[in-house]
N, C-alpha and C positions, 0 to 999 in steps of 0.2 A: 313287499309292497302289495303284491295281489292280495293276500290274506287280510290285510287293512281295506285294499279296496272293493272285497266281497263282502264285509263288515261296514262299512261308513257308506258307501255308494244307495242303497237301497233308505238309510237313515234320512241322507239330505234331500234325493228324490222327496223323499213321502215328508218333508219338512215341508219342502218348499210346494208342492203340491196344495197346503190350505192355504195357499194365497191364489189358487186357478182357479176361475169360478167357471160356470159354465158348461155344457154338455162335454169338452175337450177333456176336461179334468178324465175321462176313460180311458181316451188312446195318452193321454200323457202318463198313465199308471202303467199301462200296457206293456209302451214303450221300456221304462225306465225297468218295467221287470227283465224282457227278454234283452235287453244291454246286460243285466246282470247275470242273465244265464251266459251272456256270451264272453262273457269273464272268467265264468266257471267251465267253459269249454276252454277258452285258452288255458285257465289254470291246467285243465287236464293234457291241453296238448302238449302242457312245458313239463308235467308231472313221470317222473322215474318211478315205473312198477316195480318198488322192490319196497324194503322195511322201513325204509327212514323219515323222516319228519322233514318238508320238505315247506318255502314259502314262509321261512318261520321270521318273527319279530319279535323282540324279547325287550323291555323298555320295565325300567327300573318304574315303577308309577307312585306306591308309598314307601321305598324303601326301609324306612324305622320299623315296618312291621314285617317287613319282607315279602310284599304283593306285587307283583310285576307284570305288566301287560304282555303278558306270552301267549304268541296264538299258533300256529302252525297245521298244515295239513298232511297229514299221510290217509292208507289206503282206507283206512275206516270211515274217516272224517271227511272225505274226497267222494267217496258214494252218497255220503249224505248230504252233501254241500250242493250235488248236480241234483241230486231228488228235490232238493228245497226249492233251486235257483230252479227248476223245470215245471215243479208244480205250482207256482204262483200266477207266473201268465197265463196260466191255464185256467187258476181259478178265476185271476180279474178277466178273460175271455168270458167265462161264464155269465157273468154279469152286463154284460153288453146290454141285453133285451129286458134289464131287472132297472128300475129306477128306485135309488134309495134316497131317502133325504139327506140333506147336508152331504153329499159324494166326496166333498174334497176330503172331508173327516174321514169316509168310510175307506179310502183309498190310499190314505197318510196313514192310518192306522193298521192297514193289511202291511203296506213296506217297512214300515219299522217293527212291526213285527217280524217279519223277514230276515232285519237286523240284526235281532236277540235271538232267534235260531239258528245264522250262522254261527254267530258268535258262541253259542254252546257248543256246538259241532267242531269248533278250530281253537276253544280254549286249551292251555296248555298252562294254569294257574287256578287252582285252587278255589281263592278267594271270585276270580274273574268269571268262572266257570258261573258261581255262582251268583254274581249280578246279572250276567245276562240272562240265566234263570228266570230271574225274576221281575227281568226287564219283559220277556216272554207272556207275564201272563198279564200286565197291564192293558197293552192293544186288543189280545183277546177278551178281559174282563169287558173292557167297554163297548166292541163290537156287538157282544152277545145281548149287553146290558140296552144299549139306543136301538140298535136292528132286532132285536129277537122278539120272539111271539107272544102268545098270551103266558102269563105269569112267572116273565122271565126277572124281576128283578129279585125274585126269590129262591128260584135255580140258581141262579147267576152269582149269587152272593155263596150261594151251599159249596159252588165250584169252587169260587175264591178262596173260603174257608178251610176245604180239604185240601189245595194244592198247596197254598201258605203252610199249613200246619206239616205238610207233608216235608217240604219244602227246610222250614225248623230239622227236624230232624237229619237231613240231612248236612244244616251248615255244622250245626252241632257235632256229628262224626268229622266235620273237616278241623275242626278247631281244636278237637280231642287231637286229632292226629299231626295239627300244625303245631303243639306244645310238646309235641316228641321226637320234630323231624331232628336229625341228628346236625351238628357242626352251626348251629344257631335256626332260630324259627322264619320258615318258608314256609309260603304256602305254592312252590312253585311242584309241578306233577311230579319229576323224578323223587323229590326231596319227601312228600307225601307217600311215594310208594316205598321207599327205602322203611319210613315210618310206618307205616302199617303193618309191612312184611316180617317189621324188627319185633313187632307186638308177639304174644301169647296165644296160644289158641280162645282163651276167654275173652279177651281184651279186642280181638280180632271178631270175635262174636258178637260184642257191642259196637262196634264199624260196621259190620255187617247190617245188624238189623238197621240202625242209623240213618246208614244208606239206602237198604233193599225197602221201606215205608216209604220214602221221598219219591225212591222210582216205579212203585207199585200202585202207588193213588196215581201216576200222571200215564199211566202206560192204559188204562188201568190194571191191574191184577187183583179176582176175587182175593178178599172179601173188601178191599179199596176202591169196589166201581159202583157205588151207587152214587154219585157224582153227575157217572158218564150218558145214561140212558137219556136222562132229563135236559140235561145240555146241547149232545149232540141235536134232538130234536126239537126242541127250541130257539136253538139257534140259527140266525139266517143261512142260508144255505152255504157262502161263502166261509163264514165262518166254522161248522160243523167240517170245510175241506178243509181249513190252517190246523183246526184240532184233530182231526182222524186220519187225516194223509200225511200231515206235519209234525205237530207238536208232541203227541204220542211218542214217537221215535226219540225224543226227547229223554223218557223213559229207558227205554228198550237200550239204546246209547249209552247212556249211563250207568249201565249194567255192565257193559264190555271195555267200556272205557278207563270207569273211575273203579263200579265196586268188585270185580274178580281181582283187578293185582292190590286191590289196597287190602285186600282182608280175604288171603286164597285159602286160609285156615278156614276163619269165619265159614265163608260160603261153601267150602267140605262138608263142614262139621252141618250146617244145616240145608245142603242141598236138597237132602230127600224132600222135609216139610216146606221149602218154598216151589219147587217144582213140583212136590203134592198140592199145591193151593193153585199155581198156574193151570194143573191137567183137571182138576177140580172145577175150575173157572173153564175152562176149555168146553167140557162137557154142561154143566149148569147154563153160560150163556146161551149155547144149541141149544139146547131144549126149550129155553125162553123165546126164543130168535124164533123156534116153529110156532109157537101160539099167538102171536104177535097180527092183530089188527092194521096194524101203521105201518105201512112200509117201511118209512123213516126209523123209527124204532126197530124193526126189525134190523135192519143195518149198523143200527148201533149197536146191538148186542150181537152184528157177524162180530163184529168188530174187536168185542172185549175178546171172542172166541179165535181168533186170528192170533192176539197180541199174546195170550196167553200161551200159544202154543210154542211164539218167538222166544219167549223171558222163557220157558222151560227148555228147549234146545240150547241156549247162552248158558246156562245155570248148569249143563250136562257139562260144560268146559272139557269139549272135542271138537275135532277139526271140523266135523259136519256137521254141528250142532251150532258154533258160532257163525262159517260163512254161511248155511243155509240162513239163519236170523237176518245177515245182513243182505241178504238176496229178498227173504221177504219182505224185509221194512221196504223197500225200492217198491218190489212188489205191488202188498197190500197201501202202499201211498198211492199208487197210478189208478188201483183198484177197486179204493174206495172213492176215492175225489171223481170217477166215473159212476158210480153208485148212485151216490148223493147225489149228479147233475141229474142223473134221469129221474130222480123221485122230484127234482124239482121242476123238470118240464112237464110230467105228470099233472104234479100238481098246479101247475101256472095253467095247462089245459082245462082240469077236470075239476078242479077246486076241490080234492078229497086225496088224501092219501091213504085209505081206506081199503083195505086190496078185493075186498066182498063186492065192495058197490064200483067195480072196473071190469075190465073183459072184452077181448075183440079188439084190440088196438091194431094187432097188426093187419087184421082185414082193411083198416081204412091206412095204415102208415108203418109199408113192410118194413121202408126203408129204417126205419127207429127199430122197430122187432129186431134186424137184423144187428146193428151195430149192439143193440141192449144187451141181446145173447151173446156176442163175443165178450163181454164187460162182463158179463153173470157166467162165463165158463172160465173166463179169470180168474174170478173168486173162486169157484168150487175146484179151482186145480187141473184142471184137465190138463193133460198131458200136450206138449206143446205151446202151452201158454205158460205167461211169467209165472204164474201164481204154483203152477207142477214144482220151481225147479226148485225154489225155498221149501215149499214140504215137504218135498220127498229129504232133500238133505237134513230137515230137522227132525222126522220121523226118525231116522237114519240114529242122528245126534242122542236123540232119548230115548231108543233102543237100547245103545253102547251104554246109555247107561244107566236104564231098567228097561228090561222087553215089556214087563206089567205096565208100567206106567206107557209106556211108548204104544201098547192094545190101548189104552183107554184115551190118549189124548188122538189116536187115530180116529177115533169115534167121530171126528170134528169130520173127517172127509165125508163119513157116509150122511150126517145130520146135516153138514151145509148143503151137501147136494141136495137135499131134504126138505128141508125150507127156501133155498133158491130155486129149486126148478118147480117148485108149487106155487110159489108165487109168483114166478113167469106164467103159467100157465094161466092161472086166475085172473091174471093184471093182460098180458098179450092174445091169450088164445080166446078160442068159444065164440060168443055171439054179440057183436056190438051190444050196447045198451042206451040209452039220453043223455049218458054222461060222455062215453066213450065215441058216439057217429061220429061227432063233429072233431075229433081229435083234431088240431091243424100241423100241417106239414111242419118240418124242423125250419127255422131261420138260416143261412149261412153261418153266422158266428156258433149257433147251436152244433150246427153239424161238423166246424173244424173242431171244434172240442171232443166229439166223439170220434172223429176219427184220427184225432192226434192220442186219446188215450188207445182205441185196438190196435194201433199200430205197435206203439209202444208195448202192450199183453202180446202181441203174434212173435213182433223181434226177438225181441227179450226171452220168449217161452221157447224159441228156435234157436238161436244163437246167446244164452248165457254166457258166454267165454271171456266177451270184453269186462263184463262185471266180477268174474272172478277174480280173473286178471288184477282188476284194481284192488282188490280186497285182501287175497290169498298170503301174501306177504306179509303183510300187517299183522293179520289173523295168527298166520304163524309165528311170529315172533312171541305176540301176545303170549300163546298161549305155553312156546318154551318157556318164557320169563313166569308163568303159574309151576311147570314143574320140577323148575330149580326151585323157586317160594317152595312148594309143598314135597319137596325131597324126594320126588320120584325120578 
């Protein structure tokens, strides 16, 4: 029943929410988020660290065709379900001091989206998996489409376009694979994997790519991100956190999830060239990320360079390689959705997100310099921050399994430093300017949002343990059941 009620609870909120009119419609979004984090803590406190599927419902739904409401949480889906359930109030915080039109819309539409990302996270069905997929990109379609900036209904549609078509490809592999599950057609997870593993190395190739396109446009992974630059910065700021702190992961999940035990041949056989295209993307978005005008932009292309570096440690199918990935997504979710608030108080200040015409901020407003820097040393890794403990494990991950590829995607530590501590510099330090004197102090609601994300980078980079803990088990089971599949 919890797994139903992390799933429906955020739905009905944000239903009944466009009937609230009025300045309240905030704290009633607020509310309703962190009641469902507090659901996902109890889920956690009733939760056994070990391998099994735990919270589960299993409900006959089309029987004739064999689709069954099965959701369940274990350790995989349990990090990502507290990443969701934490980052949402966080983001509707953000918006405290941001007036949007029509609110109760903007507000109904952040929680039911909330909805279809649990709902990915705890399916355990095939077909199921895949509605809520694509219950997923409705609320964001329309967020970006009403709230976003200039020439958004043209981004907006391009988004649509590549995640749909990606999207296709993906049901397509489910369907090939629900026409072979053995003992009659299921689309439920065990029955799928029994199905895929029974395939061919060839046949296991076509599941593969199938799948790895679906999850490669949403993650993104070069050469499937030209989507992401345009989007990210066009889109209201709340929204740029549901896609780069949230839905992303989407991706990256569905990699560890659905496509290593559905097709462990497949992903052998072409591990080299899709973790040559992630460490590829790794480096290509750095180097974009340094020449970068736009703060906002900039961020969006850390971003691909983050993501890609998760999909190539997953893709390495080793123990350090998949729990660092699932350490980063936690991670890079806290780390970005900090990112993104400061380019938007930035810009609510200084009306430019321009990083040339800024400078001196922290002369008039340490206190933001200082939280900002603990948030930009996140990102670049530094040691004792969250963002250390997933790199070094994925470094680690795609070492084991090419040291070459593992030098080149390392490139990411020295270039992010690279571009983040340059434009701290440019953006924080130096000489006031007529844009920057007047910076005004942070609001209250501004400043618990930064200091609920450094807390979270300081804990987390100090004590990782509780999060291996929930993960470790899962992971390892995972990845025996690959090397029975693959005969090792």
């Amino acid at each position: 029943m919890i797994t139903l009620l992390l799933i429906f609870f955020p739905l009905v909120a944000g239903l009944l929410l466009l009937f609230v009119k009025g300045p309240q419609v905030k704290t009633l979004a607020l509310g309703a988020a962190i009641l469902e984090f507090a659901i996902a803590v109890f889920a956690l406190g009733h939760f056994h660290q070990d391998a099994t599927t735990q919270f589960e419902w299993n409900y006959a739904w089309v029987q004739s065709l064999g689709i069954t409401f099965h959701v369940g949480i274990d350790g995989i889906s349990m990090l990502l379900v507290l990443l969701t359930t934490f980052l949402v109030p966080v983001i509707i915080l953000t918006s405290f001091k941001t007036e949007h039109k029509n609110p109760s819309a903007f507000y109904s539409l952040i929680l039911i989206m909330q909805m279809a990302l649990v709902g990915v996270f705890v399916s355990l069905d095939g077909f199921l998996f895949y509605v809520f997929w694509e219950l997923a990109l409705i609320p964001i379609y329309f967020i970006c489409l009403l709230w976003g900036g200039e020439d958004r209904a043209r981004i907006t549609f391009k988004f649509f376009v590549y995640t749909l078509a990606g999207s296709l490809f993906m049901l397509g592999g489910l369907i090939y694979l629900y026409l072979h599950t053995p003992g009659g057609h299921s689309f439920d997870i065990a029955a799928l994997y029994s199905a895929g593993q029974s395939l061919d190395v060839v046949h296991q190739g076509y599941v593969f790519w199938a799948m790895f396109i679906a999850f490669a446009v949403k993650m993104p992974v070069f050469p499937f991100h030209t989507w992401q630059p345009d989007t990210y910065t066009t889109a209201p700021t709340q929204g740029t956190m549901m896609l780069s702190g949230i839905m992303l992961k989407m991706g990256t999940f569905g990699v560890i999830r659905w496509l290593l035990p559905l097709a462990p041949l497949g992903v052998e056989k072409y591990a080299n060239l899709a973790i040559g295209l992630a460490v590829f993307g790794v480096v290509y978005a750095s180097c974009i990320a340094i020449v970068q005008k736009d703060f906002k932009r900039l961020i969006a292309y850390s971003s691909i360079a983050h993501v890609g570096l998760i999909a190539a440690g997953i893709l390495s199918m080793n123990t350090q390689g998949v729990q660092g990935a699932m350490i980063q997504m936690l991670s890079h979710g806290v780390n970005v959705v900090g990112l993104f608030f400061i380019v938007d108080l930035i810009q609510k200040r200084t009306n430019t997100r321009e990083i040339a015409a800024l400078g001196g901020i922290r002369n008039v407003n340490p206190q933001f310099a200082f939280l900002f820097l603990i948030v930009l040393l996140g990102s670049v890794a530094l040691p004792l921050t969250n963002g250390f403990v997933g790199e070094f494990l994925l470094l680690n991950g795609v070492y084991q399994f090419n040291p070459w590829m593992a030098g080149f995607a390392g490139l990411s530590v020295i270039l992010g430093a690279v571009y983040m501590l340059r434009s701290y510099q440019s953006i924080m330090l130096g000489e006031t300017n007529g844009i920057t004197s007047s910076f005004a102090p942070l609001e209250k609601s501004e400043k618990a949002v930064l200091l609920i994300i450094c807390a979270a980078i300081i804990v987390f980079g100090v004590f990782p343990k509780p999060l291996t803990d929930i993960v470790s088990p899962a992971v390892d089971q995972l990845l025996a059941g690959l090397r029975v599949a693959l005969g090792h």
